[in-house]
N, C-alpha and C positions, 0 to 999 in steps of 0.2 A: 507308280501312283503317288509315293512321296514329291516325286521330284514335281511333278504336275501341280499337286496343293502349292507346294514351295512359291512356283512360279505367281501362280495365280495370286496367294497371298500379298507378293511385291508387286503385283500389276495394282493390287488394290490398294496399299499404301502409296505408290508412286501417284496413283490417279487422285486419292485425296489430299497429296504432298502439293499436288499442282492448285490447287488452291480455287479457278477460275479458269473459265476458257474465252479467251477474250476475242472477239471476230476483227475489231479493226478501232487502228491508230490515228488519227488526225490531227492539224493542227489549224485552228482559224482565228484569222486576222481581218476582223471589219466583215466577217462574211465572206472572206474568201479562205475555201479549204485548200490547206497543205499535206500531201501523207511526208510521212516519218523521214522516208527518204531522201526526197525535194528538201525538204527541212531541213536539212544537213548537211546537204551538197549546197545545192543553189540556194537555201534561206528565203526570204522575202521582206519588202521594205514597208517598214513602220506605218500608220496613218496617222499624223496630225493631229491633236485636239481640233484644232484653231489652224488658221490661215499660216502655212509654213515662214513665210516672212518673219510673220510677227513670233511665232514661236521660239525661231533663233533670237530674236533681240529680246526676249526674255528668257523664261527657259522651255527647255523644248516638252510639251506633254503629250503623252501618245495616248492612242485608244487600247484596251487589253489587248492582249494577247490570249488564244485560250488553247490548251490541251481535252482534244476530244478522245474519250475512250468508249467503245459498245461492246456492252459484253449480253449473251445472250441470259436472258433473265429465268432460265431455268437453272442453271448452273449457279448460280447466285442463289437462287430457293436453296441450294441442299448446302449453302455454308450457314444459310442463317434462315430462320421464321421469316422477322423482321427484317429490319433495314441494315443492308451492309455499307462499313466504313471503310472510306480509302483515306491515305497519307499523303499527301504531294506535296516533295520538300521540292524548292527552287532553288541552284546554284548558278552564281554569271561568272563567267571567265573575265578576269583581267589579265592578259598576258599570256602567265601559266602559269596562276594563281587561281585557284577557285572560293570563291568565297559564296557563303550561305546567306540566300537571302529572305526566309521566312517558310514558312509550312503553311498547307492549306488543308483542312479537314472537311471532305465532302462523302453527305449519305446520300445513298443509291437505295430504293424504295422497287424491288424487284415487281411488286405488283403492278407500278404504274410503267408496264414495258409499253411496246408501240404493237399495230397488230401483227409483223413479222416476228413478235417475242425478243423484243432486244428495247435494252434499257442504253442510256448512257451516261456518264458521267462527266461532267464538263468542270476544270477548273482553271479560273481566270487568273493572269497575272496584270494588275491594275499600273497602269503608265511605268510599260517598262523600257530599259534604256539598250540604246543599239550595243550589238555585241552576240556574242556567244551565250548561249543558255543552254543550261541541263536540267532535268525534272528526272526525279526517282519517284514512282509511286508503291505503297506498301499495302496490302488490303491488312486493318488492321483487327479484320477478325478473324483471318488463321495466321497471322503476321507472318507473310508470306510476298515476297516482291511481285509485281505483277509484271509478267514477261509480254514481248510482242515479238514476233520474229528471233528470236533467241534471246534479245537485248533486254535488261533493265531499267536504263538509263536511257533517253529520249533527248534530244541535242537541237535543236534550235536556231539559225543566224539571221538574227535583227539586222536588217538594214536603215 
């Protein structure tokens, strides 16, 4: 009987440890969706501000980039009443140099889900440049990383 409370005890720290149960990864560029995967292997090519031409003979500006996350808005209810905080830092590969290129703070409002009960969280990277990108996201109200598929870290290749 001990050994059973035992167990159970860690099923229920483990289950609180997890922080969020997240359904699905995405990534969109101009409206076109990318999962996780595609995004890393194959990547996808930037869209333009402005007419390509003219963009090289000045400098080149692109439309966002964005990181889509759904997470089902019950599981969100039991970290918080209110409104839960996510962290999205951004890093670009030069080389095999990683450098940090800003954070983004976005609140997730569990009430306003969709009518399947799933909320999403969308954070955009505004004219960003071809290359390699990584995003870590943190929820920072059980400051706990937010997992997809085992990963923390979500990779990205700008074309």
């Amino acid at each position: 009987m001990k050994r059973i409370c035992i167990i159970l005890i860690l099923l229920a720290v483990c289950g609180m440890s997890m922080g969020q149960t997240q359904i699905h990864l995405a990534w969109d560029n101009d409206g076109k969706v990318i999962t996780d995967a595609v995004a890393e292997t194959d990547g996808t090519e930037l869209v333009a501000l402005v007419d390509a031409s003219v963009a090289r003979s000045l400098r080149e500006s692109y439309k966002p980039v964005s990181l889509v996350c759904t997470f089902s808005a019950d599981e969100l209810k039991k970290l918080s009443d209110g409104v839960v905080t996510f962290e999205v830092k951004w890093y670009f590969y030069m080389s095999t140099r990683r450098t940090f290129m800003g954070t983004n703070t976005v609140d997730v409002d569990p009430s306003k889900a969709d009518k399947d009960g799933l909320v999403k969280m969308v954070c955009s990277k505004s004219n960003p440049r071809p290359g390699w990108w990584e995003v870590q996201i943190r929820n920072k109200t059980t400051d706990q990383p937010v997992t997809f598929a085992k990963k923390s870290t979500f990779s990205i290749l700008l074309k």
